[in-house]
N, C-alpha and C positions, 0 to 999 in steps of 0.2 A: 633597289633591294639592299636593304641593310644586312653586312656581315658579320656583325657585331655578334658575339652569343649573345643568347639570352639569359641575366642569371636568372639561376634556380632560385625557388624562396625558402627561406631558413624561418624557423620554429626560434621565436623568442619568447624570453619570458622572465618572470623575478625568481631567484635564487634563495629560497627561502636556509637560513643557517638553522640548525637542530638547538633548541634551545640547552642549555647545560644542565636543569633540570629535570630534563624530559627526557636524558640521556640514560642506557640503563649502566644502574651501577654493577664492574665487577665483585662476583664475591669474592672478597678478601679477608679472613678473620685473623690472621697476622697480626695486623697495627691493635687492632679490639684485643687479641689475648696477648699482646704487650703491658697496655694501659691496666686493663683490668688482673694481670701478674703482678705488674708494679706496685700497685694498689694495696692488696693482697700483703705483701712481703713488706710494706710501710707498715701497715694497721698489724702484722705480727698475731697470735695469740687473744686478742680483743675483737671479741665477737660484736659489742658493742660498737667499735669503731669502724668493723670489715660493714653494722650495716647501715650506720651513717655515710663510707664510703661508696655503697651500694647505690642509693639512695641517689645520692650527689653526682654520680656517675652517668645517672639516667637519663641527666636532662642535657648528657655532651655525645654519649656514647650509644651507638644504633644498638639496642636492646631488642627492639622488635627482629631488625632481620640477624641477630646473632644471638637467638635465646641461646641455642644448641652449643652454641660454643660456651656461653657464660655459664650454663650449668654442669658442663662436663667440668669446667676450672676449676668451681666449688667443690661439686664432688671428688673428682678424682688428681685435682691438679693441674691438669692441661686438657687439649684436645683428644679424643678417644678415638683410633682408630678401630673399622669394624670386628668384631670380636671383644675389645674393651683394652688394648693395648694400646698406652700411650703415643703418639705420634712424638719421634726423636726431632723433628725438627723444627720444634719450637720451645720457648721459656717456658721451664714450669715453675708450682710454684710448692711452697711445701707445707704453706696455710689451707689447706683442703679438709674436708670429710673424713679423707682413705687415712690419714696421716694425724685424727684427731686421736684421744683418747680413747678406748674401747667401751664407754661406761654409761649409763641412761642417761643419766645426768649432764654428761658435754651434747648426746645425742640434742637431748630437749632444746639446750640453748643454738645450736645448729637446726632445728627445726624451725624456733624464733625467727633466725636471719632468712630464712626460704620467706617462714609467713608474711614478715613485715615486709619483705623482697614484692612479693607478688601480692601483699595489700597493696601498694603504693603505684606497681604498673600490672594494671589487673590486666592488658592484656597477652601478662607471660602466663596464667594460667592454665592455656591451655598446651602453651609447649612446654610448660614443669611436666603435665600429666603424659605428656609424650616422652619426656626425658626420663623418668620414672620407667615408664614400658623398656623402653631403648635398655635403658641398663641392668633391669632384669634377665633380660635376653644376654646380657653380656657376664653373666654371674662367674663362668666357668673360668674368664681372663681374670680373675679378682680373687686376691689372697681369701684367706679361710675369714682373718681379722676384718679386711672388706669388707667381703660380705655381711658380717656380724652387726658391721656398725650400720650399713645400709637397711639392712633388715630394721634393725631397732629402729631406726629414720623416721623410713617408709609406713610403719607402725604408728607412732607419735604423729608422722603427718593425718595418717586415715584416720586417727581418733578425733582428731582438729577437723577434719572437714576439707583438710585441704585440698587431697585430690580424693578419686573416685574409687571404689574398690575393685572398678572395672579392669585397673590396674592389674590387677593379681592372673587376668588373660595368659602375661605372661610368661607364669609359672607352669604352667602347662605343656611350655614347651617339652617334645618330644624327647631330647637331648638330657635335657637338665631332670625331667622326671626320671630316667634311666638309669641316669647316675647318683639319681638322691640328693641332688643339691636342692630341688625342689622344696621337697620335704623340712630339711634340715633348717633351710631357709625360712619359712613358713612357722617353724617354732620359734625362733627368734621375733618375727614378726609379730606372730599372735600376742608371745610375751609381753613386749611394749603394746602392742593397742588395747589388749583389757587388761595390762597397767594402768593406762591413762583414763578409760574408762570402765566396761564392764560387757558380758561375755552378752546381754541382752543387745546394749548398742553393737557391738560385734555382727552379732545374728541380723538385725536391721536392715545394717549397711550391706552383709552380704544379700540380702534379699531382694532388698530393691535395685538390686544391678543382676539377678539373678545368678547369681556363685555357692547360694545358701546348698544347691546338692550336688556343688562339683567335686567338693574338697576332696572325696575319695579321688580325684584324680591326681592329687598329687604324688601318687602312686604308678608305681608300673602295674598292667591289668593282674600281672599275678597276683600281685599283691590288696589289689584292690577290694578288700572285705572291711568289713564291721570290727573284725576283730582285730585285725590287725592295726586299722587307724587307731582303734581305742587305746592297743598296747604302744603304742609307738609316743602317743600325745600325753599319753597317761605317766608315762613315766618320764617324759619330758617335763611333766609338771603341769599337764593343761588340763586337767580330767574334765572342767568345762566343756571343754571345746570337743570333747571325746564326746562329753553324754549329749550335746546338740549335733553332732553329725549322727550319733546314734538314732537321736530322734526325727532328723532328716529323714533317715534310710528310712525309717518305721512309718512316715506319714507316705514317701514315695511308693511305697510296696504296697499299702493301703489304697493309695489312690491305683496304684495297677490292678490291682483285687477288685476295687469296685466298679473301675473300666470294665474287665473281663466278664464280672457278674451282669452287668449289662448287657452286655452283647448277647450274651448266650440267654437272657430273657428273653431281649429283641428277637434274634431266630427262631423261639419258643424251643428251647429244648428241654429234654426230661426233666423233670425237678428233681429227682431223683438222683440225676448225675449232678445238678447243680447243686443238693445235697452234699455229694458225695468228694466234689470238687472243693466246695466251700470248707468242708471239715480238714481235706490235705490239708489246705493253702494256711488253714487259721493254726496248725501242728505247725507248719514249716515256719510261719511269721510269730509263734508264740503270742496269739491273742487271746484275748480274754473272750467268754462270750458275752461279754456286756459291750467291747468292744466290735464284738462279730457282726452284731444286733444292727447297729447305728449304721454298718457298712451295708449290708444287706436292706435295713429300710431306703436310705438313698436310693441304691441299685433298684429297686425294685418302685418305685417312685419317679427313679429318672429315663426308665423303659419304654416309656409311653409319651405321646403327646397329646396333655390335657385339653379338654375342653373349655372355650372363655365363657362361658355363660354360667354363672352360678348355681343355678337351677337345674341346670343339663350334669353339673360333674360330681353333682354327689352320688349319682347313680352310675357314673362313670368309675369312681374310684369304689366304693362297695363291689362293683363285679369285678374290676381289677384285683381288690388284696384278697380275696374270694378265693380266686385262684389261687395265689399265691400266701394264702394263708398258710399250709403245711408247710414250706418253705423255714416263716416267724415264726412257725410252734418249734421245728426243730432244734432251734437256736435261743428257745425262750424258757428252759427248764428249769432255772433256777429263778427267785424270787428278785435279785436284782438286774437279769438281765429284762423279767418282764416291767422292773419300774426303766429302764432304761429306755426301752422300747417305747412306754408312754412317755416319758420326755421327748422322746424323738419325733414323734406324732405333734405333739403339743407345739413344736417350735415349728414344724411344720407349717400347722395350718392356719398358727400365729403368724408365721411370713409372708403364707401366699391367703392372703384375706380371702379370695371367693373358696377357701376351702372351711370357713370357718362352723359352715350350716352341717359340713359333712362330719365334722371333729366327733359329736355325739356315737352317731352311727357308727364309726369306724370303731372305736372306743371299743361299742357292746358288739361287735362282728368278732373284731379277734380275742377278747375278753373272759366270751363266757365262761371259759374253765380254767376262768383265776381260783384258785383254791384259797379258802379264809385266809389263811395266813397271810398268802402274797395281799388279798384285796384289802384287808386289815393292814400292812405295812404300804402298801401304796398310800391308802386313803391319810395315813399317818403322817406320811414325809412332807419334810417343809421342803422339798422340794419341787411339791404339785402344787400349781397356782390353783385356785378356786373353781376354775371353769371344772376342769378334770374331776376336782375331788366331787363338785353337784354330780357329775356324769355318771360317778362309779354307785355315790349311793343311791342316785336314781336310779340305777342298772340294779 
C-alpha cells in the first residue's frame, strides 16, 4: 500500500500580458489643456497663427477624445464647469472668444478659425454642434459681453452652414426663457445671420430643422403672442424676422382652421353652423374671403375619400360639391373671391389628373350664378389658363 499522497492536479496555462494598446486610456485633459493654453498664449492676438497652430496640433494631440475640452479653451478660456464656470484648477488662457473684441468683425474672423478648425478634422463636427448646445444652456454663467459675442458667433456659423439650427433647442430652455436671456440672445443672433445672409435663407434653415413655428417660444406663455414678438423684434431692429413669424402664426392658424373644417364635414354637421363657425374663425384670423375661399375648397375636398377610377369620380365629386355647394356661395360673393375659387379648382384637377374629365362639370355646377361682370372678369384674367376660359364660354 502506497502512503504517499496523491497530488492534486493543478490548471496550467500561458499568461497572456494585456497589450498597451488595448489598455483603456484614462481620461485626463490636464496635459491636452496644457499644450493647447501654451499654444494659445505663443500665437497671441493672431488668428491666423492660433489656426495654423490648430491645424499642427491635430496630428500630436487627441482631438477626437478631447473635442469638449478644446472648444471650451477657444471659447471661454479654459475648461467649463457645469453651469459655465470656469474650473480654478487649471491654466487659462486669455486668447479666447469670451476675451475677444465685442464687434462683427473679430466675430467673423473667430468664425474662420472654427471653420478651417473643423474643415481639416471633419470628425469635430459633430461635437462643435454639441458644444454649441452645451453653451447655450450655460448662458446665464456668462457675462452680458459673453453672451453678445457668442450670440454674433453662433449667428455667422449658421449662416456658413456650419452647424445645424437644430441648435437653437437650446434656447428654449425653461430657465433662460423666464428670465429673457432667451430672447435677448436671439436678437443678437438673428442680427449677425441675416447680416451674413438674408431673412429668406434664415426662414429655410429654420424650416428644415422644423423651428420655423417655435420662435414664439422664446417667450414665457404669457407673453407669447403675435404682438408682442413683432414689438420686441421690431424695435430691436428685425421687422424681418417680425413679419415671417407673423406669417408663420397666420399659415399655422390656417392650417388649424382647415383641420377643424374637415372634421366637422367628416361628422356631417350642419352647414349652417359650419357657416357660422367659419365666419367667427375668418373675424378672429383677419382673413380675407379670397383667402377663406382656398381654405374651405381644400376642406371640403379633403373630407372624403376619392374614388380611383376615372369614370366613377366625376359623378362622385358633382354629388359631393352639390352638397356642399351653399357652403362656396356663402364665401364667394364678391367677384375675386369667385375668380379665386376657380383657380382653386383649376390646380386641383390639374394635380390629381383622373379629376381632369370632371373640371368641366364642376365648373358649370357651382357657376351658374356668376353674374356678367364677375364671368366677364374671370373670362378676362391672365390668370385663367385656356382650359377654364373654353369652359366658361361654352357654359
Amino acid at each position: 500500500m502506497n502512503n504517499q499522497k496523491q497530488q492534486k492536479p493543478t490548471l496550467t496555462g500561458q499568461r497572456f500580458k494585456t497589450r498597451k494598446r488595448d489598455e483603456k486610456e484614462r481620461f485626463d485633459p490636464t496635459q491636452f489643456q496644457e499644450s493647447i493654453v501654451q499654444g494659445l498664449n505663443q500665437t497671441g492676438t493672431d488668428l491666423e497663427a492660433v489656426a495654423k497652430f490648430l491645424d499642427a496640433s491635430g496630428a500630436k494631440l487627441d482631438y477626437r477624445r478631447y473635442a469638449e475640452t478644446l472648444f471650451d479653451i477657444l471659447v471661454a478660456g479654459g475648461m467649463l464647469a457645469p453651469g459655465g464656470t470656469l474650473s480654478d484648477d487649471m491654466t487659462r488662457t486669455e486668447f479666447c472668444l469670451f476675451t475677444a473684441q465685442e464687434d462683427l468683425e473679430t466675430m467673423q474672423a473667430y468664425a474662420q478659425v472654427f471653420n478651417k478648425l473643423i474643415r481639416r478634422y471633419k470628425y469635430l463636427e459633430k461635437g462643435f454642434e454639441e458644444e454649441i448646445k452645451k453653451l447655450l444652456l450655460f448662458l446665464k454663467g456668462f457675462t452680458e459681453s459673453e453672451r453678445n459675442k457668442l450670440a454674433m458667433l453662433t449667428g455667422i456659423l449658421l449662416a456658413n452652414g456650419n452647424i445645424s439650427a437644430s441648435i437653437l433647442s437650446s434656447l428654449y430652455n425653461e430657465n433662460l426663457v423666464k428670465e429673457g436671456v432667451s430672447a435677448a440672445f436671439a436678437v443678437k443672433l438673428f442680427k449677425s445671420w441675416i447680416n451674413e445672409k438674408d431673412i429668406n435663407s434664415v426662414a429655410a434653415s429654420l424650416r428644415k430643422v422644423g423651428m420655423d413655428n417655435r420662435l414664439m417660444e422664446l417667450f414665457p406663455a404669457n407673453k407669447r403672442s403675435c404682438e408682442h414678438f413683432s414689438k420686441y423684434f421690431t424695435d430691436a431692429g428685425l421687422k424681418e424676422l417680425s413679419d415671417f413669424a407673423r406669417n408663420q402664426q397666420s399659415i399655422g392658424a390656417r392650417k388649424e382652421l382647415q383641420k377643424e373644417l374637415q372634421e366637422q364635414m367628416s361628422r356631417g354637421d350642419p352647414q349652417k353652423e359650419i357657416i357660422a363657425f367659419t365666419r367667427e374663425e375668418m373675424k378672429k384670423a383677419n382673413l380675407s374671403e379670397q383667402a377663406m375661399i382656398g381654405i374651405i375648397w381644400t376642406s371640403v375636398m379633403s373630407s372624403v375619400e376619392w374614388n380611383k377610377k376615372e369614370e366613377l369620380v366625376t359623378e362622385q365629386a358633382i354629388k359631393h360639391l352639390k352638397q356642399y355647394s351653399p357652403l362656396l356661395k356663402a364665401f364667394t360673393s364678391q367677384g375675386l373671391s369667385e375668380l379665386s375659387l376657380l383657380l382653386k379648382i383649376q390646380e386641383y384637377c390639374y394635380d390629381n389628373i383622373h379629376f381632369m374629365k370632371a373640371f368641366q362639370k364642376i365648373v358649370v355646377l357651382l357657376y351658374k350664378g356668376l353674374s356678367p361682370q364677375s364671368l366677364h372678369s374671370c373670362i378676362k384674367s391672365p390668370y385663367i389658363n385656356p382650359p377654364l376660359t373654353v369652359c366658361l364660354v361654352l357654359f
